[in-house]
PAROVO-996763 format. One record per residue: x, y, z of N, C-alpha, C in turn. Coordinates in steps of 0.02 Angstrom, whole numbers, padded with zeros to 5 digits, always signed. Atoms other than C-alpha are relative to their C-alpha. Example, Ala and Ser with C-alpha at 12.3 -4.5 7.8 and 13.67 -1.06 7.14 Angstrom:
2
+00045-00059+00000+00615-00225+00390+00045+00060+00000;-00042-00059-00003+00684-00053+00357-00039+00055+00037;
This chain:
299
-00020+00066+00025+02037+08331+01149-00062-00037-00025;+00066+00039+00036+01918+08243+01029+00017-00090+00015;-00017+00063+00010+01913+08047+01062-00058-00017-00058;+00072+00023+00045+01827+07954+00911+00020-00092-00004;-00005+00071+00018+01767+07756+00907+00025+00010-00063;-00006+00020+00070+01835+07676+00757-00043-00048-00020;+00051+00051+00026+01699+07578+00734-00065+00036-00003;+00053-00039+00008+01561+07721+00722-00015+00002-00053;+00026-00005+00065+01423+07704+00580-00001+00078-00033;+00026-00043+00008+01457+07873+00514+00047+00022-00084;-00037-00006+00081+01504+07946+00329+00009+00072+00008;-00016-00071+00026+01577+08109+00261-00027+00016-00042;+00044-00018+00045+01472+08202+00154+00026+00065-00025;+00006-00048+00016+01524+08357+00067+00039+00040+00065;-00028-00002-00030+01646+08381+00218-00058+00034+00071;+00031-00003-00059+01486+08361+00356+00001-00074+00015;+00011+00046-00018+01473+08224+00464-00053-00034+00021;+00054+00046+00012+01325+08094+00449-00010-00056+00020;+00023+00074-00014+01260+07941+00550+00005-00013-00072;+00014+00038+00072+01239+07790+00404-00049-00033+00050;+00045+00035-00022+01107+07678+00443+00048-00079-00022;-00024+00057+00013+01185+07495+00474-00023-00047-00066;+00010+00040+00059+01203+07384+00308-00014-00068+00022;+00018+00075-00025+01140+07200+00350+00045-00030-00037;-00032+00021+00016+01264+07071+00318+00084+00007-00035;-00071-00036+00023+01420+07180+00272+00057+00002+00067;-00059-00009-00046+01594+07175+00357+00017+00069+00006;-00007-00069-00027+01623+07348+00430+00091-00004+00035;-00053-00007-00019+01811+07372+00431+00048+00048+00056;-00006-00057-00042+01862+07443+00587+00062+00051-00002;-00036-00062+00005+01953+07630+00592+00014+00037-00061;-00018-00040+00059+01917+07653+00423-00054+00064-00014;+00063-00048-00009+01746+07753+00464+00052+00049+00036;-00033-00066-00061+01838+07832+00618+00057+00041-00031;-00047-00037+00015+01989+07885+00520-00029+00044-00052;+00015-00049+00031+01885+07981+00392-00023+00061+00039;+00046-00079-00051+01783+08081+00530+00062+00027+00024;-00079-00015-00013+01983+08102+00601+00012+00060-00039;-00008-00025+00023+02012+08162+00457-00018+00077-00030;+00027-00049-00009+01875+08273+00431+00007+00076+00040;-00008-00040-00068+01892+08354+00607+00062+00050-00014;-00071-00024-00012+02086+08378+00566-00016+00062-00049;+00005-00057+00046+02048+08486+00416-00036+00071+00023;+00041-00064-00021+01922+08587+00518+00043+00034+00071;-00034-00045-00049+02057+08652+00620-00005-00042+00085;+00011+00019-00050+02046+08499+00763+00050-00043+00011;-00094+00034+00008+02242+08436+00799-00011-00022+00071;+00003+00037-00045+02201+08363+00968-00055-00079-00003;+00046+00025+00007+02120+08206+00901+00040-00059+00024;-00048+00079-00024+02142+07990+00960-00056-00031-00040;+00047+00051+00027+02084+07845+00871-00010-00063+00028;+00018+00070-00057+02022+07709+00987-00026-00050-00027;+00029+00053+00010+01983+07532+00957-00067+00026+00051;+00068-00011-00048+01789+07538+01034+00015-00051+00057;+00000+00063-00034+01839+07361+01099+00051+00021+00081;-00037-00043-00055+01965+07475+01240-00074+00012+00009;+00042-00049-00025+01807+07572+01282-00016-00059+00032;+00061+00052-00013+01688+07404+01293+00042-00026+00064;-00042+00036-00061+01831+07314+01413+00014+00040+00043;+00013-00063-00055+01849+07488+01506-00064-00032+00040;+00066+00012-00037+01676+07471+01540-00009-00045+00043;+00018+00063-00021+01670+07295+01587+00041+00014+00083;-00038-00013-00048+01815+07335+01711-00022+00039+00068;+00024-00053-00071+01726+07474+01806-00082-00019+00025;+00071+00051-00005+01572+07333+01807-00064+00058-00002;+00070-00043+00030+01446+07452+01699-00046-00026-00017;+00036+00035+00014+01291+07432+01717-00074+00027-00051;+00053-00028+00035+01180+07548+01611+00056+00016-00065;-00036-00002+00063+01197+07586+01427-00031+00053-00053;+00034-00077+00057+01143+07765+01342+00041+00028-00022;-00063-00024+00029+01212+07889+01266+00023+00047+00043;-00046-00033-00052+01243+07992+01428+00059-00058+00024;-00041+00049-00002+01317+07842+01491+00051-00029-00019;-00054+00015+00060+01432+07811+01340+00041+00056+00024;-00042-00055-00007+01485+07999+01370+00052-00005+00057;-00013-00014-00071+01517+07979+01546+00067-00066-00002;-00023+00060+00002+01602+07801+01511+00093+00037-00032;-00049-00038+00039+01728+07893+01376+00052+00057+00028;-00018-00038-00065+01770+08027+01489+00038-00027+00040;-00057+00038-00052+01842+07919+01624+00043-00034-00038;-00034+00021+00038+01909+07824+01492+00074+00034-00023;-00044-00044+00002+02006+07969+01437+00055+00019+00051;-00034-00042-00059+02054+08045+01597+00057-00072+00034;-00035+00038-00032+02114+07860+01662+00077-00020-00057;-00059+00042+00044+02220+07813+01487+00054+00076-00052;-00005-00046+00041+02267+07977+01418+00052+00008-00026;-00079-00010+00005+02473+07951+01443+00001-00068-00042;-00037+00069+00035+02457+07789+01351-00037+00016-00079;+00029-00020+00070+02347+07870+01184+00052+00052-00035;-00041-00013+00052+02449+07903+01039-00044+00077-00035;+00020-00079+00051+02391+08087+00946-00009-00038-00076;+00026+00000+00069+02309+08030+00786+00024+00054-00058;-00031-00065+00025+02410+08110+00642-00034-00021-00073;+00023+00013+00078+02339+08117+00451+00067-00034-00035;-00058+00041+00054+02431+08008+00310+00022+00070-00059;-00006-00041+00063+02505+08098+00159-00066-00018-00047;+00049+00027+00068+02377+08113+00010+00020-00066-00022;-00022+00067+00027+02479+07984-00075-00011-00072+00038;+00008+00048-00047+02463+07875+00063-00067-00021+00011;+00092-00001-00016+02274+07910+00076-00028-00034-00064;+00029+00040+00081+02251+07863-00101+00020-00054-00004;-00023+00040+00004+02353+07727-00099-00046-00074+00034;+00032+00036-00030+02272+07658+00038-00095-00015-00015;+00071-00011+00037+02083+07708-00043+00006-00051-00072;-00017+00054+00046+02136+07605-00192+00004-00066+00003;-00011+00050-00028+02205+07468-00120-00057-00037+00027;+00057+00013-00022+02055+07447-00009-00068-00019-00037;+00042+00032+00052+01948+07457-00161+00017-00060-00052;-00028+00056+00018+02045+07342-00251-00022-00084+00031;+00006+00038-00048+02037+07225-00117-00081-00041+00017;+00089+00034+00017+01816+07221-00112+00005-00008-00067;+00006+00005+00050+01836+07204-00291+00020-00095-00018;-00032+00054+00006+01958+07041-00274-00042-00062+00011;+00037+00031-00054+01836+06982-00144-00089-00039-00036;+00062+00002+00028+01683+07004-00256+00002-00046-00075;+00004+00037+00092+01763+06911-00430+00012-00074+00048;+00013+00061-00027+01799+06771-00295-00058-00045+00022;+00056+00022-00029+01624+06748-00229-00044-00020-00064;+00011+00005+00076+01577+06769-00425+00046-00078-00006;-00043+00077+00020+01696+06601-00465-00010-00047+00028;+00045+00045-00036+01626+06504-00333-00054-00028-00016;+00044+00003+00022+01463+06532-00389-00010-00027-00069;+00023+00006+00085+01498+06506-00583+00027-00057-00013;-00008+00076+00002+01571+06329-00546-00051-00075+00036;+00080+00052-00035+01400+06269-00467-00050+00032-00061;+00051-00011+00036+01295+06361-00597-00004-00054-00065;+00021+00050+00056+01199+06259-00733-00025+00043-00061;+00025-00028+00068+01108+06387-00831+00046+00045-00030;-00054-00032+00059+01207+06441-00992+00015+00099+00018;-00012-00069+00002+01143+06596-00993+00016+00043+00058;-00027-00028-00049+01189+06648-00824+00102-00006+00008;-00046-00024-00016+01350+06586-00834+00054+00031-00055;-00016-00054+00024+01397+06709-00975-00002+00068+00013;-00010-00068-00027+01354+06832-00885+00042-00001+00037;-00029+00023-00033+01441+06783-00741+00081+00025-00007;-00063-00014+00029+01598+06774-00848+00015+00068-00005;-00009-00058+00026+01586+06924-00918+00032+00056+00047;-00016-00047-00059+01572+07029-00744+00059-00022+00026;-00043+00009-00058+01697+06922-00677+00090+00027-00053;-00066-00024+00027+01817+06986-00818+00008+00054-00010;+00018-00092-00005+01743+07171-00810+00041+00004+00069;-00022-00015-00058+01818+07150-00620+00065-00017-00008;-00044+00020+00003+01964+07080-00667+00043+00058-00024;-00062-00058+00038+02023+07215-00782-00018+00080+00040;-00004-00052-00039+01965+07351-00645+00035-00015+00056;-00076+00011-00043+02091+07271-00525+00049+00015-00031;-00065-00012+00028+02216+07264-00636+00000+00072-00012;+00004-00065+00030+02177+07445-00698+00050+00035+00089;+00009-00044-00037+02162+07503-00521+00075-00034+00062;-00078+00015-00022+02351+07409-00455+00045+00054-00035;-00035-00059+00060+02414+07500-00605-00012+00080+00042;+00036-00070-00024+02353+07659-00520+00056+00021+00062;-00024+00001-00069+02430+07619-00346+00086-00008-00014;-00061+00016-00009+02589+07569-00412+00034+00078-00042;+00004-00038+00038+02584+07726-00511+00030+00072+00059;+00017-00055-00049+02558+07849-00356+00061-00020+00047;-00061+00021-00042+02694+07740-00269+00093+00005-00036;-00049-00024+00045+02826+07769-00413+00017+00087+00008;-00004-00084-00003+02784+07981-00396+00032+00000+00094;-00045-00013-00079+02851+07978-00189+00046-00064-00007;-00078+00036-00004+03027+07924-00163+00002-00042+00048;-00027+00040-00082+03013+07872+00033-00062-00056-00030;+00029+00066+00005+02868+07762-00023+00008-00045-00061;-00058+00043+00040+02972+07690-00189+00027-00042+00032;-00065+00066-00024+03093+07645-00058-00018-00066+00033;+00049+00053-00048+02962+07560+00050-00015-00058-00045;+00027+00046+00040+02894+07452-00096+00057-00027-00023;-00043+00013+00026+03078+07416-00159+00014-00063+00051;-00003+00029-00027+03122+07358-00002-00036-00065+00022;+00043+00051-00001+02975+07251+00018+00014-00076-00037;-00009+00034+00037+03010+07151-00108+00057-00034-00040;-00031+00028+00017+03153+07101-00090-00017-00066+00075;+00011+00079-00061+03075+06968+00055-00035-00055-00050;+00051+00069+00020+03036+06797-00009-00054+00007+00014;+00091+00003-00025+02831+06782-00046-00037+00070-00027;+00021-00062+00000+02820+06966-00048+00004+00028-00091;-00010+00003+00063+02770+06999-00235-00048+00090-00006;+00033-00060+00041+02677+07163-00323-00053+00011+00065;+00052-00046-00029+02512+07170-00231+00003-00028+00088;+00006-00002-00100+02558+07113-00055+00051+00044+00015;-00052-00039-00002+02700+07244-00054-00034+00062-00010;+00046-00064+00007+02542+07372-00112-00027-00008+00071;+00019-00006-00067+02448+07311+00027+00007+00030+00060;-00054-00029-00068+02578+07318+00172-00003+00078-00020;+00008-00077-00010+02601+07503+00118-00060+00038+00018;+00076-00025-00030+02401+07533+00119-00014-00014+00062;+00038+00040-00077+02383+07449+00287+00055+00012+00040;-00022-00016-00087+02524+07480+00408+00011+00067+00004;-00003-00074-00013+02537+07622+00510+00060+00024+00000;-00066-00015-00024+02692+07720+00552+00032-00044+00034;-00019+00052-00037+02820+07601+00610+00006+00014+00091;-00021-00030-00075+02864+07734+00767-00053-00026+00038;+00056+00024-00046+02701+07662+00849+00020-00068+00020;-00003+00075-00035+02770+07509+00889+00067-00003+00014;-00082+00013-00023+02927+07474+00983+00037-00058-00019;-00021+00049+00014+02950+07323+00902-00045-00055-00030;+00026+00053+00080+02907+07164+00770-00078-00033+00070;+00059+00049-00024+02804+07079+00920-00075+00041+00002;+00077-00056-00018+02669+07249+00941-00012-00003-00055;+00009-00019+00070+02684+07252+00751-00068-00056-00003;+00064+00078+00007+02595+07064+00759-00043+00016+00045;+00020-00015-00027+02515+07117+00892-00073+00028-00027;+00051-00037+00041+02419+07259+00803-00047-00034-00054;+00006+00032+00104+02397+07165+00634-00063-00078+00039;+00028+00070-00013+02301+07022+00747+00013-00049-00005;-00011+00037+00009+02385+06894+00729+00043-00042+00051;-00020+00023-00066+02454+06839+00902-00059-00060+00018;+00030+00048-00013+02383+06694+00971-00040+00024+00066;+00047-00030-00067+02233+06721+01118-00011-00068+00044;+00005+00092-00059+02247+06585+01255-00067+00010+00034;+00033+00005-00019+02115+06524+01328+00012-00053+00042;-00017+00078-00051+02162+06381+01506-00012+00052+00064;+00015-00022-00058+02116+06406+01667+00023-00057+00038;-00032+00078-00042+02171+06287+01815+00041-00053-00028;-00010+00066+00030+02194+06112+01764-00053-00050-00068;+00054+00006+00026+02065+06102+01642+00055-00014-00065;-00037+00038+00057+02213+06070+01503+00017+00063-00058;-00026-00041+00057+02273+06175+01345-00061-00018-00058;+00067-00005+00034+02113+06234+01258+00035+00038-00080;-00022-00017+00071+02129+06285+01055+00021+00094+00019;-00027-00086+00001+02219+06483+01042-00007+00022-00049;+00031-00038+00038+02144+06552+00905+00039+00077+00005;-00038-00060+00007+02219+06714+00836-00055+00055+00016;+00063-00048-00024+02138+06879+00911-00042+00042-00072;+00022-00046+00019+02104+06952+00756-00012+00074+00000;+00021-00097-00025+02103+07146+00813+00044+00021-00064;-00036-00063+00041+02170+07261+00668-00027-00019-00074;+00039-00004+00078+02159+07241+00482+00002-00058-00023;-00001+00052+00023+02104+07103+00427-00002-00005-00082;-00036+00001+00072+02169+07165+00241+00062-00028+00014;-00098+00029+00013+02355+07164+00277+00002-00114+00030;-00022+00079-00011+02322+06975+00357-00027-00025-00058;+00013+00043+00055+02217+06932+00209+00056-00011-00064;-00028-00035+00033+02363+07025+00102+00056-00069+00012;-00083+00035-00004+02515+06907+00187-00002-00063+00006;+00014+00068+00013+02419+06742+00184+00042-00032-00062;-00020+00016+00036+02455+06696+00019+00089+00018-00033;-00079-00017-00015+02643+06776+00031+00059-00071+00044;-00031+00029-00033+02686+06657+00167-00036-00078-00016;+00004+00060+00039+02603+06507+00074+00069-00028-00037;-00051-00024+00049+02732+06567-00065+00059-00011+00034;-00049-00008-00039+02858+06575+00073+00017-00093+00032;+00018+00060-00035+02823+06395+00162+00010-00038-00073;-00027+00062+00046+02829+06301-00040+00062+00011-00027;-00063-00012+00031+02987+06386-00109+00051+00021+00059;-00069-00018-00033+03091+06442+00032+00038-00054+00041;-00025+00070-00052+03203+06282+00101+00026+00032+00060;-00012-00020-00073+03262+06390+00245-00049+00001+00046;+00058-00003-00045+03073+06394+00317-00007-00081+00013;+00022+00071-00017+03072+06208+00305+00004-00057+00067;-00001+00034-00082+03145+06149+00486-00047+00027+00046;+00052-00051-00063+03022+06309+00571-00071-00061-00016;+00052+00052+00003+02889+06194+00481-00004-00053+00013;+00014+00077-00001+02915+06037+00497-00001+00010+00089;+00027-00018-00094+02929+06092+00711-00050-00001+00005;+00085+00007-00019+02767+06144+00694-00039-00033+00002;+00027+00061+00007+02693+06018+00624+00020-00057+00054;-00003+00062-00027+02769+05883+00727-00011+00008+00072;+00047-00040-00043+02681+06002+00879-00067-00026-00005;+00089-00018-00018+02527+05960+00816-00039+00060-00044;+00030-00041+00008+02496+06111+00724-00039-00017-00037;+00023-00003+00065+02394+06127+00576+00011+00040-00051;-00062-00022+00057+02434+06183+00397-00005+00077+00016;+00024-00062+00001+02328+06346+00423+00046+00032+00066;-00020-00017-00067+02404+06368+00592+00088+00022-00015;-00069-00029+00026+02583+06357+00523-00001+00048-00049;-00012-00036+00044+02542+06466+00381-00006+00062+00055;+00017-00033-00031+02460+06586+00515+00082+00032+00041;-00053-00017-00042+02641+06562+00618+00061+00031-00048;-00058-00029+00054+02749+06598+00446-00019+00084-00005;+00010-00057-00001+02659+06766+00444+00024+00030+00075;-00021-00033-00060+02688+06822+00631+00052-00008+00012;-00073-00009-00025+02871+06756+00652+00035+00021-00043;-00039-00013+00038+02935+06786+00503-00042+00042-00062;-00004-00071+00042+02856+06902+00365-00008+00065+00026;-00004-00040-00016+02805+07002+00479+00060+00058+00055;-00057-00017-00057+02966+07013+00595+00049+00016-00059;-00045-00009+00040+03045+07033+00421-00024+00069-00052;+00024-00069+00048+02952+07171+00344+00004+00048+00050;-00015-00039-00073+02961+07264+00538+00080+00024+00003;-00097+00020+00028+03179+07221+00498-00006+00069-00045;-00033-00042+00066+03191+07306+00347-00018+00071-00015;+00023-00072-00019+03083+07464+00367+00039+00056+00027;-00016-00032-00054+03139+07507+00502+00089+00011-00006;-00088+00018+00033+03341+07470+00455+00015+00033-00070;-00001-00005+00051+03311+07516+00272+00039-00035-00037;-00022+00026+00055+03411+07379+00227-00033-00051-00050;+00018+00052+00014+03369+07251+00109-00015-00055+00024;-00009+00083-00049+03315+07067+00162+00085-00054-00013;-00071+00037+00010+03471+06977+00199-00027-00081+00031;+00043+00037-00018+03426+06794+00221+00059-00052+00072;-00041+00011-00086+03596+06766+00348-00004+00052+00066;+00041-00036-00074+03487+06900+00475-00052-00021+00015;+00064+00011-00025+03371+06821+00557-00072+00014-00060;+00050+00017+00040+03265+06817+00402-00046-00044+00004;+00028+00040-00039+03199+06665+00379+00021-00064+00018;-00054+00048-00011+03333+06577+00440-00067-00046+00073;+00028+00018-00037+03250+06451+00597+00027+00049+00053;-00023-00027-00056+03239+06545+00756-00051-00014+00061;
């Protein structure tokens, strides 16, 4: 049984596996390193593999109050790790190609989106001319390699039928338009891993993380963040979309709000109760969104 962090600096090369040397200032998306070496392994004939959050290992550790930190140590740490959780680790299975590409696309897509935004920021504070022709320029060279490279994904999603049906379905949820309907397919896993819409939010990070102790009062709950922080960046602006046009979300909001929440906080809660308890629905059901099922009727 192979266990691998998903958060290990390491690359595929010519189908060997390679430390990277850490990049300064870069977001390091976790399990997307670990699922290539996964991947790797699987091809070389290694079908007993798991893909672990590291953050399980680190809270292992903490638990069995560790107090040294090498790489015997790590071994030895992993090991018990194993041996104590082994009936609760899922078997790491490969995606289809299509799925792999899809999701390789997507993902590039996605730093691409990221990079004409940080570009537009920048080219509405710039003064000198000639910078911001350049500026322009790249930011419309990136523009038409998104668009190229959606075109691509929706392309690869048209050639498989079961994932046609997936994107069909998608979109028929209020919010849910072209590239958050690519997304969701690049980013969630098999639905069978989750017994239900709440592990779905769960996974995806977006559950709320309490923080109160005693009498000390109701401290801010901040969302945990753990999983991909594509598909949440992906259903933000979905459930914006969802919160100005849909009048059935309008009593869940106005609750919130008169809670106390904030806007981000309700947008945050339109994604976990409802797109995501409605894209979890329909998958899994294969029916369409119906908006007299618990859609996004108030609940």
């Amino acid at each position: 049984m192979v266990r691998i962090q998903s958060g290990a600096p390491y690359s595929i090369r010519d189908g060997r596996i390679s430390p990277n040397k850490p990049s300064a200032g870069r977001e390091t998306e976790l399990a997307e390193c670990g699922g290539a070496i996964a991947a790797a392994l699987h091809m070389r004939g290694m079908n007993s593999l798991h893909l672990v959050n590291p953050q399980w290992i680190k809270s292992f550790g903490q638990q069995k109050l560790r107090r040294n930190k090498s790489d015997t140590a790590d071994a030895k740490l992993i090991a018990r790790f194993l041996k104590a959780e082994q009936h609760e680790l899922r078997p790491w299975q490969p995606r289809s190609p299509q799925q792999q590409r899809i999701t390789e696309l997507s993902r590039h897509a996605d730093s691409l989106t990221q990079d004409a935004a940080r570009l537009k920021t920048r080219l509405s504070a710039e003064p000198e001319k000639t910078v911001v022709a350049s500026l322009e320029r790249t930011i419309k060279f990136l523009e038409k390699e998104i668009k190229s490279i959606r075109k691509g994904i929706l392309t690869t999603i048209k050639s498989d039928a079961g994932l046609l049906a997936k994107y069909k379905l998608l979109k028929t949820i209020p919010g849910i338009g072209d590239v958050a309907a690519q997304i969701v397919i690049a980013e969630l896993p098999d639905l069978s891993e989750f017994e239900d819409a709440r592990q779905l939010a769960a996974w995806s990070g977006l559950t709320p993380r309490h923080f109160q102790s005693g009498t000390s009062g109701k401290t801010q709950t901040p969302i945990t963040k753990i999983g991909s922080v594509r598909l949440r960046r992906g259903l933000f602006m979905p459930a914006m979309t969802a919160r100005n046009n849909n009048p059935l979300l309008k009593t869940f909001c106005d609750r919130l709000k008169e809670n106390g929440k904030k806007p981000k906080q309700v947008i945050i809660a339109i994604m976990r109760k409802k797109l995501l308890h409605q894209i979890y629905g329909i998958l899994k059901s294969g029916l369409p969104y119906n908006p007299e099922k618990r859609g996004f009727i108030e609940s």
